[in-house]
PLY file of the C-alpha trace (Angstrom):
ply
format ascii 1.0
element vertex 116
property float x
property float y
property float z
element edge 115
property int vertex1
property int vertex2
end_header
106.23 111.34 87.24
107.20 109.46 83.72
106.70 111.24 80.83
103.07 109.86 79.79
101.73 111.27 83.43
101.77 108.16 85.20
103.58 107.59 88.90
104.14 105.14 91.36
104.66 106.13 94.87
106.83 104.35 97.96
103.88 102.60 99.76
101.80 101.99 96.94
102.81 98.66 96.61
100.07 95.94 96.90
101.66 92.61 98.13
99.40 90.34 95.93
98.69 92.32 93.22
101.49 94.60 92.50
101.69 98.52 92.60
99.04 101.31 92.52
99.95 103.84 89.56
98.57 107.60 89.61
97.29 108.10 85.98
97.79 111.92 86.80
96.62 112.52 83.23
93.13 110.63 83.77
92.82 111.37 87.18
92.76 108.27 88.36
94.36 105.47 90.56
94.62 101.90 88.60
95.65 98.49 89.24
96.44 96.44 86.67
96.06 92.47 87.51
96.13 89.69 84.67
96.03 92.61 82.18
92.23 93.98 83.27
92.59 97.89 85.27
90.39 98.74 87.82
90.80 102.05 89.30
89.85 104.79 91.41
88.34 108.35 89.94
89.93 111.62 91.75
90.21 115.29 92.19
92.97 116.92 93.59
91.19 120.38 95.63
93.86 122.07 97.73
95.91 119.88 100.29
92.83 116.93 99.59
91.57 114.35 97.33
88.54 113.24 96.59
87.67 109.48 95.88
84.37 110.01 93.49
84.25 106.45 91.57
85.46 103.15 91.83
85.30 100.56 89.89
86.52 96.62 88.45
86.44 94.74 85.43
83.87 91.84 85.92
86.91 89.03 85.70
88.45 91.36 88.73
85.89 91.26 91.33
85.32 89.38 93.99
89.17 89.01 94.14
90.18 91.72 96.82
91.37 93.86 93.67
88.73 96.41 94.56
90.07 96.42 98.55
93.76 96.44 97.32
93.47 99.55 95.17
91.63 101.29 98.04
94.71 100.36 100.17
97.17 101.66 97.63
95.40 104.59 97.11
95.17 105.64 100.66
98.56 104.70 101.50
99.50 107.21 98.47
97.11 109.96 100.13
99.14 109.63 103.45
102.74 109.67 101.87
101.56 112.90 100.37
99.46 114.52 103.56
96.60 114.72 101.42
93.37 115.02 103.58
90.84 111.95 102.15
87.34 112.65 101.16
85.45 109.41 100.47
82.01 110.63 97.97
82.43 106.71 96.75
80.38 104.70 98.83
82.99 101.70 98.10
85.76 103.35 99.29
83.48 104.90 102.02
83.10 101.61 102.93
86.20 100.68 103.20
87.85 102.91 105.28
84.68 102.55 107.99
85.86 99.00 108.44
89.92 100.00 108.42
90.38 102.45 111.34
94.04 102.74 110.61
93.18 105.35 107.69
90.23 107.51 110.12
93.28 109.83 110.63
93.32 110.89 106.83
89.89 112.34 107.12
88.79 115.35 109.07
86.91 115.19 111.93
83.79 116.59 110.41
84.16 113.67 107.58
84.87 110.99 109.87
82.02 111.69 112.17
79.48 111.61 109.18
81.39 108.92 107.75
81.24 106.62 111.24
77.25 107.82 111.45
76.35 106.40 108.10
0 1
1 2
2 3
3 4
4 5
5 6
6 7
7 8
8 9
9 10
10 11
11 12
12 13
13 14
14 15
15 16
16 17
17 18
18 19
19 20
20 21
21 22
22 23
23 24
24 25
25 26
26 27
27 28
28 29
29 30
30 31
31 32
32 33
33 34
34 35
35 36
36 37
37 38
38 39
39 40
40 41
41 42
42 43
43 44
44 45
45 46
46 47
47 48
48 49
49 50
50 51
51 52
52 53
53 54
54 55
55 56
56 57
57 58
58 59
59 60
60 61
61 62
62 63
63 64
64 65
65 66
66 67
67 68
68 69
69 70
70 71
71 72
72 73
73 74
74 75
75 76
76 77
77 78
78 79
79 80
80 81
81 82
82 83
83 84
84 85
85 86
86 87
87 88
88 89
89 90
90 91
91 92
92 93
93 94
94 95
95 96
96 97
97 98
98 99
99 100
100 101
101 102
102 103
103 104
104 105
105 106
106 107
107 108
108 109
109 110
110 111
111 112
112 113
113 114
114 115
């Protein structure tokens, strides 16, 4: 972690967009595209995170920002065996239609997740 509390991970990379930081300080995922952020609101309880808020600049959406921050945030859950719990119904959302991340969610989460 750099001195002002930010971090990159190994996997957080976003192909088109660039990487995913952890703003440990704000608690909060961003990507930064074109100089707008949108990010991700966390908390950290135990060996899991909790996704409560996204959100995007206006100029950002409707750009797959939203989807690639999502992605980079998940991929930085797994590198650090976090267990995910999705409260945002946008990142909800996203992981319903991306099976390759049910597996960071516990059973109990995924089933209620998958019945919504």
């Amino acid at each position: 972690m750099s001195p002002g509390g930010t971090a990159t991970c190994k996997g957080a990379e976003v192909a088109e967009y660039g990487p995913v930081v952890d703003n440990a300080t704000e608690g909060r995922f961003e990507l930064t595209v074109d100089g707008a952020t949108a990010f991700v609101l966390y908390r950290l309880l135990k060996r899991s995170i909790i996704f409560v808020h996204t959100e995007s600049p206006p100029e950002l959406q409707g750009r797959g920002v939203g989807s690639a921050l999502v992605r980079g945030s998940l991929d930085i859950a797994r590198e650090r065996g976090l267990e995910v719990v999705p409260m945002c119904p946008f990142f909800a959302g996203y992981i319903r239609r991306h099976p390759e991340y049910h597996d960071l969610l516990s059973q109990e989460n995924l089933q209620r997740l998958l019945a919504s």
